[in-house]
N, C-alpha and C positions, 0 to 999 in steps of 0.2 A: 234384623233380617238374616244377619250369619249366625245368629245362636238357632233362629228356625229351620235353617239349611243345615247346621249340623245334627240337629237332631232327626231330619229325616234322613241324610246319611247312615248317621247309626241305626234310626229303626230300619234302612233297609239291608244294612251291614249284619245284622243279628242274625240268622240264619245262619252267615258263615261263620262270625264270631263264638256263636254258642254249639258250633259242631265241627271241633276241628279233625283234622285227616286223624285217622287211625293207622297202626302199624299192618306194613303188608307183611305177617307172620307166615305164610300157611303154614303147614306141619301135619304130624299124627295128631288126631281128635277121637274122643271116643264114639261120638256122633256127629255125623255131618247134617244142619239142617239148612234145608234150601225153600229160601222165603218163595212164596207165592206170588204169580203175577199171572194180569188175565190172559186166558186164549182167547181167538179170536169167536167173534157170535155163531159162526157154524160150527165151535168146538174142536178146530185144527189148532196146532199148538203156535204160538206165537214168535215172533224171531226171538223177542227175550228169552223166554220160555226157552226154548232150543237153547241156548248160548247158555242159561245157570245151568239147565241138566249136562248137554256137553264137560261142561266148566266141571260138574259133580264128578263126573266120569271118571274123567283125567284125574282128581284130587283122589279120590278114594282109591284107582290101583296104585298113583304113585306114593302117596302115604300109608296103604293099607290098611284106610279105614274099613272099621268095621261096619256098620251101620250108616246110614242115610235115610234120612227125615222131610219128606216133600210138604211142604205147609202151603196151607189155602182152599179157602171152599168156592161157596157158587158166586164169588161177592159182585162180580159184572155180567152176567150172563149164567145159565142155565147150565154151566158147566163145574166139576171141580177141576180148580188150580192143581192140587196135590195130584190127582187120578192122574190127568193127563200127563201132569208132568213124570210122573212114576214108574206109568208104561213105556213111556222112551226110554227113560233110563235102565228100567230091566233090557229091554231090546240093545243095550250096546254093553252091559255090561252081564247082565245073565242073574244079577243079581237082587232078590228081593228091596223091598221099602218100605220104611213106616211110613204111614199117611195121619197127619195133622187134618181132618178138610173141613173143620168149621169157623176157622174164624174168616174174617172180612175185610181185616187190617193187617198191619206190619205189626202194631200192637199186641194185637189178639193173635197173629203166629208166634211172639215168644210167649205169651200168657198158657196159651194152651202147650205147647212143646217143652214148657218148663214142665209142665205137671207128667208129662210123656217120658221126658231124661230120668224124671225123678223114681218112675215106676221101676222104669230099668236102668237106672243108678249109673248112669252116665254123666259125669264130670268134668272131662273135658270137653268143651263143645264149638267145633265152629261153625258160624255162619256163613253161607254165602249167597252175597246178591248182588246184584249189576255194580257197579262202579259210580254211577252219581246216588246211588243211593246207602251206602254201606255207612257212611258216615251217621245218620240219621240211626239206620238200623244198628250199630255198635252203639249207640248214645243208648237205644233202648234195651238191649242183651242186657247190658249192665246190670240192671236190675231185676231180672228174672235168673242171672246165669254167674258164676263168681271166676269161670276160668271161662274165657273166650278167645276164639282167632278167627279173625275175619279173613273169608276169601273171596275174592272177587273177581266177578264174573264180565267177561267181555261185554258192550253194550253199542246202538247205534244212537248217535249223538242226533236228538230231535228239540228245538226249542220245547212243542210241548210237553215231554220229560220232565225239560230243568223247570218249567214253572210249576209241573204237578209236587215236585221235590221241594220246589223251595217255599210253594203256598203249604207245603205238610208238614214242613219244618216249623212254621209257625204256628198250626195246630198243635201240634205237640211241646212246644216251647208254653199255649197258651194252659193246653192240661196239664203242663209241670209248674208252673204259675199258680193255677186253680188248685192244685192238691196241695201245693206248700203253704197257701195259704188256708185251705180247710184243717192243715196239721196246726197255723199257728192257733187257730180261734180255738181248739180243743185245752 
């Protein structure tokens, strides 16, 4: 009975175990990308939303970024994540943005924005996105990006957040399981 209870300890410990804190570096970045999250279904921007572009604002005059990168398509609603979030951010800074807006994932925002940095040879690159999620999102940079700083953005603490984070966590714990194993059977 205690060998069963610690194993489902662990299995539900794993999400935290397999993504530990990353460093709060911010800094100069050659591009700043700001992950996608949905507005709301009438297409007004969301509090998160508000809080990563705010969050972008602050980061690019105090560090002098050049560039910033809004990631996210229609993936909840009839809206893009990137547009809406874009146009705020020109409104408080005055400054254009590249827009990422098709992918649907956290996934598929570095899959696509890697191929974006690489057009225009951007190499330093940091992320930023809410605070329960950075961890997750810095697990996945890694592999699309070889210099990263995570910066992180303010967030309102809602239980269903932590469980969309932490049932995502194991999605992607389960597709990094599945490809490691398609690499051993080759």
């Amino acid at each position: 009975m205690i060998f069963i209870l610690l194993i489902l300890v662990l299995f539900l410990l794993l999400p935290v175990i397999c993504f530990p804190s990353c460093k709060r570096d911010e800094g100069y970045v050659d591009a700043l990308i700001v992950l996608g999250c949905p507005a709301y279904d009438d297409g007004t921007m969301s509090v998160t939303q508000k809080m990563r572009v705010e969050k972008a604002a602050k980061a690019v005059i105090q560090y002098k970024i050049p560039v910033c990168i809004f990631t996210g398509g229609k993936a909840h609603n009839h809206y893009s994540e990137a547009s809406i979030m874009a146009e705020y951010f020109t409104k408080l800074t005055h400054q254009k943005a590249l827009l990422e807006d098709k992918s649907t994932t956290t996934y598929e925002n570095m899959k696509y924005t890697q191929k974006l940095c690489q057009e225009h040879q951007f190499k330093k690159i940091g992320i930023l996105t809410s605070g329960y999620h950075v961890n997750r999102a810095y697990a996945m940079s890694r592999k699309f990006f070889d210099d990263v700083i995570m910066f992180h953005a303010p967030y309102r603490f809602t239980i269903k957040k932590m469980l969309r984070e932490y049932v995502s966590r194991y999605q992607y714990l389960y597709i990094e399981i599945r490809n490691y194993l398609k690499r051993k059977e080759k």
